[in-house]
N, C-alpha and C positions, 0 to 999 in steps of 0.2 A: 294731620296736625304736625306741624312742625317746630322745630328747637333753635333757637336763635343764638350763633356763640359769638362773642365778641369778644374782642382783645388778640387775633391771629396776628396784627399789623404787628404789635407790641412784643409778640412772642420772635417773629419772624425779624425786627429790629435785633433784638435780645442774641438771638443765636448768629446774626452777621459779626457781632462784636464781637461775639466767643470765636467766632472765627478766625478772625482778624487777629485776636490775642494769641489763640495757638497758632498763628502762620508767625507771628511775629519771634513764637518763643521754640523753634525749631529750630535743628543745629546744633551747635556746640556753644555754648557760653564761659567765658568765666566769671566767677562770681570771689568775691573777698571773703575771706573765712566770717570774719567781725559780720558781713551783711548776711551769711549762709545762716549762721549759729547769732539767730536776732537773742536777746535779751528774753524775749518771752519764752522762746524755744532752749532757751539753757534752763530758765527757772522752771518749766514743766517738765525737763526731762535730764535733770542734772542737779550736781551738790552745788552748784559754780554761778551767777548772774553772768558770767562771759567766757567764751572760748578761749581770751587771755588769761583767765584765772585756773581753769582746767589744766593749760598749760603747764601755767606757775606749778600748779600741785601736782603735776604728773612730774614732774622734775625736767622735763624736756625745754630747751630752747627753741620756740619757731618763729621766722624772721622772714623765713623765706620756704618757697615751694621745697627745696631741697632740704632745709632743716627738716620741714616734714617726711620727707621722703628717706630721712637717715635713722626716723626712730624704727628700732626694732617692734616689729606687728605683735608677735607674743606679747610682748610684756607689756606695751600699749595697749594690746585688747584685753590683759588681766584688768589694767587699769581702767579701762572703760566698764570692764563689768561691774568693778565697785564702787563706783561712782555715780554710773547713769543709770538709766533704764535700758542700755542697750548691751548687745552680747559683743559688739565688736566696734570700732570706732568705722569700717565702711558701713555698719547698720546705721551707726548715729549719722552719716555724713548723707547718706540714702535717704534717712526721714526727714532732716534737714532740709534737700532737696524735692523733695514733696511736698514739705509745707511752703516752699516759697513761691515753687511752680504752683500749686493752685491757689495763690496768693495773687500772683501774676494774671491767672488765668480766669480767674471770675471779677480780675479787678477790685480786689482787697489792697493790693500794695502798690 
């Protein structure tokens, strides 16, 4: 007696795609703050609807890669702590990027 499985074509479709998407998303990328830190990702893991608003309220100016690179990490990551869910703003920036790579990567976004 034998078991008949169907649907291998559909699964083995399925996994070339996923392929295709992680060949695609290797490398280095840059990506825009505004697209890292979507909307949804600020209101589940922050006081703020946007990265410009965190901004505002952290009292920092960023405009630019280098603005970001001038704020002081302490008192950035105090500020990160009481405000998000994260311990440090590379944690928030790390989850951020996990959520958009597998956004990317099963073809959500």
């Amino acid at each position: 007696m034998g078991v008949k499985i169907t649907g291998l074509d559909d699964v083995q479709r399925r996994l070339g795609e996923l392929q295709h998407r992680a060949e695609s998303l290797s490398g280095e990328h840059k990506v825009q703050l505004n697209d890292l830190f979507t909307s949804e990702f600020m209101l589940l893991n922050t006081d703020f609807e946007s990265i410009d608003a965190l901004f505002e309220a952290s009292g920092y100016v960023v405009r630019s890669e280098a603005d970001l690179d001038s704020i002081p990490v302490e008192a950035f990551d105090s500020f990160i702590r009481s405000r998000t869910r994260f311990s440090t703003w590379k944690d928030m920036m790390g989850a951020a990027a996990q959520q958009i790579l597998a956004k990317r990567l099963f073809g959500e976004a």
